[in-house]
Residue, then its C-alpha position, 0 to 999 in steps of 0.5 A: x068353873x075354876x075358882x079364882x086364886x086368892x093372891x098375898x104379898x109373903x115377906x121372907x127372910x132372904x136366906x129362907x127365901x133362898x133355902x125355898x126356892x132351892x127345895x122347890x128347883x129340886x122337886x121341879x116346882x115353882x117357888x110359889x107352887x113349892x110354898x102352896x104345897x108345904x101349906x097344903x101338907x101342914x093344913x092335912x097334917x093339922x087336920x085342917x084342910x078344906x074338903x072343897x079345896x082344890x088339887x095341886x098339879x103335880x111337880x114338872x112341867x104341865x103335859x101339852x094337851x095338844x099332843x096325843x097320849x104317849x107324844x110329848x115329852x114328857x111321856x114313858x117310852x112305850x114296852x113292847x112287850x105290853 
């Protein structure tokens, strides 16, 4: 059972807000998931990051789990020679 996201209201300054979103569009995140990411890599930093704490989904867009393995989109061109 996945655990409910905890929702905060974050006042920024504008400019930082915008440096934000730029750094988060360069590594195909959200702004959000940008903000939880630096959190997560200070808390490592500091030695404080919670064991149970969940993994991040890495940067891009979420596989469609619909399609078989190797269809989407996203997926590496197949070698031929494997």
């Amino acid at each position: 059972m996945a655990s409910e996201r905890k929702k905060i209201l974050l006042r920024l300054d504008p400019a930082v807000h915008d440096a934000l979103a730029r750094w988060a569009s360069d590594e195909l995140r959200s702004t959000n998931a940008q903000i939880e990411f630096l959190l997560r890599r200070s808390l490592g930093d500091a030695g404080r990051l919670p064991r149970e704490a969940g993994r991040m989904r890495g940067p891009g867009r979420p596989r469609n789990n619909d399609e078989p393995d190797g269809a989407g989109a996203d997926a590496e061109p197949s070698d031929p020679e494997q």
